[in-house]
C-alpha positions as CSV (number, residue, x, y, z in Angstrom):
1,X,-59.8,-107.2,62.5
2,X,-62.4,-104.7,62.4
3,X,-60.3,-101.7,61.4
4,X,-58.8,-104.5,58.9
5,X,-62.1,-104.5,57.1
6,X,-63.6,-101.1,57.5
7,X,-60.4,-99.3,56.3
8,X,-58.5,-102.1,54.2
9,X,-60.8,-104.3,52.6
10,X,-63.9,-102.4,51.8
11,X,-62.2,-99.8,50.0
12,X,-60.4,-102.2,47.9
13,X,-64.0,-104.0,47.1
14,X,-65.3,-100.5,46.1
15,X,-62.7,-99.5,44.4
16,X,-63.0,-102.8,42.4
17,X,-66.0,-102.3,41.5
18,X,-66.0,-99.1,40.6
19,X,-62.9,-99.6,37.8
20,X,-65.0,-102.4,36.5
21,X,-67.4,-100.2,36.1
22,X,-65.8,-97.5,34.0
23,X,-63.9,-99.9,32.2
24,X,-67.3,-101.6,31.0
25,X,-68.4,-98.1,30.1
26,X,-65.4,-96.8,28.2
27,X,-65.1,-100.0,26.1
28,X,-68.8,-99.6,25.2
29,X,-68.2,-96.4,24.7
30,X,-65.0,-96.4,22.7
31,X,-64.5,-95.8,18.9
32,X,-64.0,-99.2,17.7
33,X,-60.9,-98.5,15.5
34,X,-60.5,-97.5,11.7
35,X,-62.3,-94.3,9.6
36,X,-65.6,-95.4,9.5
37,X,-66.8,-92.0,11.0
38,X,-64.7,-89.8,8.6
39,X,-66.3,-91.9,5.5
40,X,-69.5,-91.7,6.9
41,X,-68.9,-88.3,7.0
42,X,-67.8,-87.7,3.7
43,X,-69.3,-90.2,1.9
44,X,-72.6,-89.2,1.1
45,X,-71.1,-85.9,-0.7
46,X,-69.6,-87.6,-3.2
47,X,-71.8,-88.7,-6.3
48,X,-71.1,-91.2,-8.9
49,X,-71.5,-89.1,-12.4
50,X,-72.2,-90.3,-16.0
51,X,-71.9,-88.6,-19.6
52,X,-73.4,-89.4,-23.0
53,X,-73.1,-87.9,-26.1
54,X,-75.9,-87.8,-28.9
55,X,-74.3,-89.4,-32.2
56,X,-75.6,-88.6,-35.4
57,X,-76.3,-90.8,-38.3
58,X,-72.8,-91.5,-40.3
59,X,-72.1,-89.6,-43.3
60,X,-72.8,-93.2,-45.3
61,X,-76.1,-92.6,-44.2
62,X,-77.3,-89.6,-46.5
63,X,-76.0,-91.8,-49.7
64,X,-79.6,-93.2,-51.2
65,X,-78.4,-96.6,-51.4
66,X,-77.6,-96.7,-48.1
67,X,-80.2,-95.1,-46.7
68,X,-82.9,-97.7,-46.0
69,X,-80.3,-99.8,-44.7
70,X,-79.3,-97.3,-42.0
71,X,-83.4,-96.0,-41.3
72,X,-83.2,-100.5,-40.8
73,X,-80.1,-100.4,-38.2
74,X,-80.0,-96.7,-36.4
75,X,-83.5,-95.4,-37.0
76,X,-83.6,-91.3,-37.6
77,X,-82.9,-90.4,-34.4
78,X,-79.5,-89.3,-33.2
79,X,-77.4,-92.2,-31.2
80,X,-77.0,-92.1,-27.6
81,X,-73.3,-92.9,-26.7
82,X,-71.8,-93.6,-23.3
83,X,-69.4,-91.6,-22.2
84,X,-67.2,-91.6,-19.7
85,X,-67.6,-92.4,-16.2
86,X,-66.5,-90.7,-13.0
87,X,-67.1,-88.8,-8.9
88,X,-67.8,-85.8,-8.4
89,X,-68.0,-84.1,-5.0
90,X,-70.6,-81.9,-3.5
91,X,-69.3,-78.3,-2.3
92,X,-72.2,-76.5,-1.4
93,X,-75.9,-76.4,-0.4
94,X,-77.3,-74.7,-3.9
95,X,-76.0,-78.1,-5.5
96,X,-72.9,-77.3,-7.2
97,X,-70.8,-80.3,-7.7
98,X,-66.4,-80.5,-8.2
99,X,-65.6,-83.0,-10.5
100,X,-62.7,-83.5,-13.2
101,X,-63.0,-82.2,-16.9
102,X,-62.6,-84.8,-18.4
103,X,-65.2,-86.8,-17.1
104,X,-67.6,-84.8,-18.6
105,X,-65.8,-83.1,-21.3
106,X,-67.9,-82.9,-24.6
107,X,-70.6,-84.5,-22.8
108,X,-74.4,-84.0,-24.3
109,X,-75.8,-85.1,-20.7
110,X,-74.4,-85.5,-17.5
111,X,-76.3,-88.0,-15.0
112,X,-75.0,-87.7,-11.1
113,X,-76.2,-90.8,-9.0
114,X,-75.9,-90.0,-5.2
115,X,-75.2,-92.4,-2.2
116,X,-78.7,-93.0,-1.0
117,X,-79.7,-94.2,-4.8
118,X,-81.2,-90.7,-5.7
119,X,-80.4,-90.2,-9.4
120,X,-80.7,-86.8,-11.2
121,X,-79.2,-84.8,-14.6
122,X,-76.6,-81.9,-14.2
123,X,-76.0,-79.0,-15.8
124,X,-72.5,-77.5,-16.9
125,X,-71.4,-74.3,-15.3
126,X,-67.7,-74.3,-16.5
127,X,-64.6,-75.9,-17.3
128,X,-60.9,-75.2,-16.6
129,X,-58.9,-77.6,-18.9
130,X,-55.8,-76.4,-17.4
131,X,-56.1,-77.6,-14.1
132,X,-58.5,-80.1,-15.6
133,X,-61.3,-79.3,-13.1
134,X,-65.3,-78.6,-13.7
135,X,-68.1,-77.7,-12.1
136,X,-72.0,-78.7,-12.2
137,X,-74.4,-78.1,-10.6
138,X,-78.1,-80.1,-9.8
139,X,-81.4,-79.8,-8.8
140,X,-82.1,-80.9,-6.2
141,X,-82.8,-80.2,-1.7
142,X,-81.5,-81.8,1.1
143,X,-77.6,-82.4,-0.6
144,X,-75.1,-83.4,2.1
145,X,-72.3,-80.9,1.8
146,X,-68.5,-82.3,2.2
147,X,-66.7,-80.4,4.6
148,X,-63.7,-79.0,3.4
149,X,-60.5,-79.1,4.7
150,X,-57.0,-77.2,4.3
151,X,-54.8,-78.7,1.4
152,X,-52.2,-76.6,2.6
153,X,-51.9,-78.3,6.0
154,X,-52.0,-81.4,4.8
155,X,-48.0,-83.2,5.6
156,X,-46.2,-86.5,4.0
157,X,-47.6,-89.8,6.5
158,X,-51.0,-88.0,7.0
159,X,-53.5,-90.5,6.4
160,X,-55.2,-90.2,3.4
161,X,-58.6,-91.9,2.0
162,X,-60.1,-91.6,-1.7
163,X,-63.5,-92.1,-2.5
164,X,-65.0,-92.9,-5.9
165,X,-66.6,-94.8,-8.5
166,X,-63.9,-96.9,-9.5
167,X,-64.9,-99.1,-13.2
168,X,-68.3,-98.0,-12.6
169,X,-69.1,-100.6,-9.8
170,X,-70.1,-98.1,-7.2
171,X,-69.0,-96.1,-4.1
172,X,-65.5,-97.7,-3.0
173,X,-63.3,-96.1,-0.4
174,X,-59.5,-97.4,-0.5
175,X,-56.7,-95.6,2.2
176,X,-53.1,-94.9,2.2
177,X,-51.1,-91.8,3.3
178,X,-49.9,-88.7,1.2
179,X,-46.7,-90.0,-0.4
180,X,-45.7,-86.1,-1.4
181,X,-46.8,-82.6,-1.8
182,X,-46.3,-80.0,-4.2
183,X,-45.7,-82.4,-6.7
184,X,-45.4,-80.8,-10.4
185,X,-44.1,-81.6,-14.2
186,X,-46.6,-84.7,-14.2
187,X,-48.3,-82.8,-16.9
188,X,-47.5,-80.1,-19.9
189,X,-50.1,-77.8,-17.3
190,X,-47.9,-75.4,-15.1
191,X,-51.1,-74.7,-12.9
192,X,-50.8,-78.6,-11.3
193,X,-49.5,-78.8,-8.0
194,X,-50.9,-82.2,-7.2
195,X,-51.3,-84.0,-3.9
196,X,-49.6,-87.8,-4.5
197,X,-51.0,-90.8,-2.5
198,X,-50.7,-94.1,-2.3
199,X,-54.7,-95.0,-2.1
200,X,-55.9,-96.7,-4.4
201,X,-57.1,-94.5,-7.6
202,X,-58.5,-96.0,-10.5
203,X,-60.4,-95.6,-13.9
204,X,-64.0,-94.0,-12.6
205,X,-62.3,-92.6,-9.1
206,X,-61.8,-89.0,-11.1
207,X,-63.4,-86.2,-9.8
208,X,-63.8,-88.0,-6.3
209,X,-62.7,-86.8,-3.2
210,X,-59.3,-87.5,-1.3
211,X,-60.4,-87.0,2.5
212,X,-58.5,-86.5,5.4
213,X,-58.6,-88.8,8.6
214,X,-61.9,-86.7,9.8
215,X,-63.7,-86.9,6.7
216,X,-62.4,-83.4,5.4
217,X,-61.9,-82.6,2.1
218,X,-58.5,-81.9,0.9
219,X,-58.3,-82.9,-2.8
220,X,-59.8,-83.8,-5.9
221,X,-58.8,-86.8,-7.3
222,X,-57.7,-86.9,-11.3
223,X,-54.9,-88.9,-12.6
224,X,-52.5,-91.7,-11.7
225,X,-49.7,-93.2,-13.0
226,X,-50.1,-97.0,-14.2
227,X,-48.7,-99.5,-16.7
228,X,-51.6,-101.3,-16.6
229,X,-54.2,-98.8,-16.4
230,X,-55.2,-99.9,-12.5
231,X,-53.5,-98.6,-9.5
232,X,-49.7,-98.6,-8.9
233,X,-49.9,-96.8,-5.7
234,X,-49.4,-93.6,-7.5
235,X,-52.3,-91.4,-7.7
236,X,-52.6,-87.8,-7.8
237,X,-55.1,-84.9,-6.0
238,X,-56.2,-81.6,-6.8
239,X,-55.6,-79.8,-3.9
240,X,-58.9,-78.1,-1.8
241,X,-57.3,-74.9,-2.0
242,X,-56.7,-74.8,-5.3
243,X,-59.8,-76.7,-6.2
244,X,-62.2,-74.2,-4.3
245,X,-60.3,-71.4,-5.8
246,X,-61.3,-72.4,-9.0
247,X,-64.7,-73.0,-8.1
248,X,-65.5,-69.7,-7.1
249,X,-64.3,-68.1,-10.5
250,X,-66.7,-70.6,-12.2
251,X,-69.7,-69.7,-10.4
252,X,-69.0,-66.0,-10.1
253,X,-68.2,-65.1,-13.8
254,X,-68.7,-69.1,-16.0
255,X,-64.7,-69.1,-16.5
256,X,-61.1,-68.7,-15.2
257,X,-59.5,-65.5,-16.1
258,X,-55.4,-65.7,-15.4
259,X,-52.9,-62.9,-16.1
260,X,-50.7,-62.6,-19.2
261,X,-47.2,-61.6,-20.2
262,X,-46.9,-63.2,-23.0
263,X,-43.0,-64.9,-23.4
264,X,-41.9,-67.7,-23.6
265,X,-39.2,-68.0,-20.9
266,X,-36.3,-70.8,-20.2
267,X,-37.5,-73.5,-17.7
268,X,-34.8,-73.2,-15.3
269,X,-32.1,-70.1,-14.3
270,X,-28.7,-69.9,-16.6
271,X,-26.1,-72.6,-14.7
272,X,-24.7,-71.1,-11.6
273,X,-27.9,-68.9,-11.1
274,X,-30.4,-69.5,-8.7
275,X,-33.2,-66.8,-10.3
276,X,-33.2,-65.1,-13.8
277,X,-34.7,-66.6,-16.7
278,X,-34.1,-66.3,-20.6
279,X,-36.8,-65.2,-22.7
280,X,-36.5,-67.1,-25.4
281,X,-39.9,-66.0,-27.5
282,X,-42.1,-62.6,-26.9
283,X,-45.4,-63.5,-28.4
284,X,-46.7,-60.4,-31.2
285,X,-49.1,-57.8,-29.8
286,X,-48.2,-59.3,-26.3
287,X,-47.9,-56.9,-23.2
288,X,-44.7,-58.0,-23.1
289,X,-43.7,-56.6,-26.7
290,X,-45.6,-53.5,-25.7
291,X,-43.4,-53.0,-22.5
292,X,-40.3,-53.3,-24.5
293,X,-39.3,-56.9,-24.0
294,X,-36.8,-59.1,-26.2
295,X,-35.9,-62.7,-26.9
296,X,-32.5,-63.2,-25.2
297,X,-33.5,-60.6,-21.7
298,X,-32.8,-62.5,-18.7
299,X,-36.0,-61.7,-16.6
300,X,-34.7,-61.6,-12.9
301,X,-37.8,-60.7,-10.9
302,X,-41.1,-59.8,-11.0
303,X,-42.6,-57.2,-9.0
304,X,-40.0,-57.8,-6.5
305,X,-40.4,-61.5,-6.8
306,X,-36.9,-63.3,-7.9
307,X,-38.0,-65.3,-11.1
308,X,-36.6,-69.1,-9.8
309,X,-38.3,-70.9,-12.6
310,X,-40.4,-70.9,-15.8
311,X,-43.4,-72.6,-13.9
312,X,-42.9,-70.7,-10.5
313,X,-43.3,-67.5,-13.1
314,X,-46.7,-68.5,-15.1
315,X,-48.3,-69.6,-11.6
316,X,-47.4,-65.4,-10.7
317,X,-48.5,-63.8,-13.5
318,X,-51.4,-66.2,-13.2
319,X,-52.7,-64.9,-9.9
320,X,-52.5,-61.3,-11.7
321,X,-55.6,-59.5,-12.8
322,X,-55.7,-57.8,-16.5
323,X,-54.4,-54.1,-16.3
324,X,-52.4,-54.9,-13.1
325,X,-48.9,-53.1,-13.3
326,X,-45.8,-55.7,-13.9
327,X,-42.6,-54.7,-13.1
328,X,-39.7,-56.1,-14.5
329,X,-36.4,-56.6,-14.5
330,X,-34.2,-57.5,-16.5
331,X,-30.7,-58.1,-18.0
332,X,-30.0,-57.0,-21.1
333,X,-26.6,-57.5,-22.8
334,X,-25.4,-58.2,-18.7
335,X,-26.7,-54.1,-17.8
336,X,-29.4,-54.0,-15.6
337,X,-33.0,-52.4,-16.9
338,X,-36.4,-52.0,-15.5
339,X,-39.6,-52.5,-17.6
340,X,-43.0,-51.7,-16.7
341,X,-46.1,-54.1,-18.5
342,X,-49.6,-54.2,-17.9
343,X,-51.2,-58.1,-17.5
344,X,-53.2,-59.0,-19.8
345,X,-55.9,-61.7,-20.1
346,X,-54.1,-65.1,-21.0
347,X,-55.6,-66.8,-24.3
348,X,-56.9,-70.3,-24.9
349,X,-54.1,-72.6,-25.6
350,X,-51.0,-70.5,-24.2
């Protein structure tokens, strides 16, 4: 009976106890579950921004009849509007801030509210209307930085969370997965290459941040598609990559500088063709008219680079400096023929 208890039942008691123990200890230990860590994470980097314009007095106004009447209304000095509302994300440490362009396009003042209630004004640093992305930058010490993750990792069914400033009401966070990637032609822009989600984006969510399921940063959020002008379940990110990208151009020379050919090419290959593309316009004083290019050439690669489709082409040329070499070829009349063009600096509007 003695050997019974000494080598049977004791170490059944001990062991007992000592899986109680653990198991008390893990459970207090454990992550309860959910993202509360990844927003708590991310959250405080991304700001709540405002924009007003200063009106001027109506035209009516300098008429002397009407003049009292208006000094009566509007006073003499100039109107402050409300603008639009929006997020913005902090990037780095010496206070520059992500957002979208249009939040604070043709803004006279730009107010960023953070998490912990702090309120401050911003200044401009630059725009890119073509990817619809700005950057601004603030004051201010102690700004918790985001941490930034890799767009280009990111996979369809990846959890996916956006945080913003949806209708003004203040921070919200709303989750979902990444429905696609690489998703283009859901603007005029070539340069989009949006992240899709199904989290909930709405009006005042632009310029937020879409996180991943540690808190990392791996869009910018900017548009959705809706019927009602709330959330469908179709919203769309910026991707980090690209968003960073353009973020460093900004601060290290005020603009975006892309590369230049200057045709206008077919969208898709001839049918029966899987590269080659028509040039359908060569734009005067181009570097494409100087190299000897003309409407009705079938471009077929670029610098070894098969040319697949009119979008896949302006996102080359874009990543090309002014005065890098270009070479072409082509197709002319079905003979083959090999161009050389020098990029050049693509203009405002093209």
């Amino acid at each position: 009976m003695r050997e019974v208890v000494r080598y049977i039942f004791i170490p059944a008691v001990v062991g007992g106890l000592v899986g109680l123990i653990v198991m008390f200890a893990s459970g207090s230990d454990a992550q309860k579950p959910g993202f509360a860590a990844a927003v708590k994470l991310a959250g405080p980097s991304v700001v709540n921004i405002y924009s007003t314009q200063f009106v001027g007095r109506p035209p009516i106004c300098q008429l002397p009849r009407f003049r009292e009447w208006c000094n009566a209304i509007a006073g003499d000095s100039p109107q402050r509007m409300p603008g639009s509302l929006g997020s913005g994300v902090v990037v780095r440490e010496d206070g520059y801030i992500l957002t979208n362009n249009h939040v604070i396009e043709q803004a006279d003042e730009i107010l960023v509210a953070f998490a912990n209630g702090q309120a401050t004004t911003a200044e401009l640093i630059g725009q890119d209307p073509l990817t619809d992305l700005a950057v601004i930058k603030v004051q201010a010490q102690g700004l918790s930085v985001i941490s930034i993750g890799s767009s280009d990792s990111a996979e369809v069914g990846d959890v996916a969370l956006a945080i913003g400033n949806p209708f003004g009401i203040g921070q919200t966070v709303s989750l979902g997965i990444i429905s696609a990637i690489g998703r283009t032609g859901i603007s005029q822009s070539p340069y989009y290459d949006f992240i899709q989600t199904d989290a909930a984006i709405n009006p005042g969510n632009s310029g937020g941040a879409l996180i991943d399921a540690e808190g990392n940063l791996i869009g910018i959020n900017t548009l959705i598609f809706s019927r009602s002008g709330g959330s469908l379940g179709i919203g769309f990110a910026i991707p980090s990559e690209l968003a960073m990208s353009i973020l460093d151009e900004i601060v290290t020379t005020g603009r975006v500088v892309r590369g230049y050919l200057g045709v206008v090419l077919a969208p898709n290959p001839p049918p029966g063709a899987w590269a080659g593309l028509t040039v359908d316009e060569v734009y005067v004083d181009s570097p494409a008219e100087a190299a000897g290019v003309h409407p009705g050439d079938l471009i077929v690669s670029i610098n070894g680079q098969p040319s697949a489709s009119s979008t896949s082409v302006i996102r080359q040329l874009a990543k090309s400096s002014p005065g890098d070499l270009l070479r072409l070829e082509l197709l002319r009349d079905g003979a083959p023929l090999s161009l050389t063009a020098r990029s050049g600096e693509r203009p405002l509007g093209r």
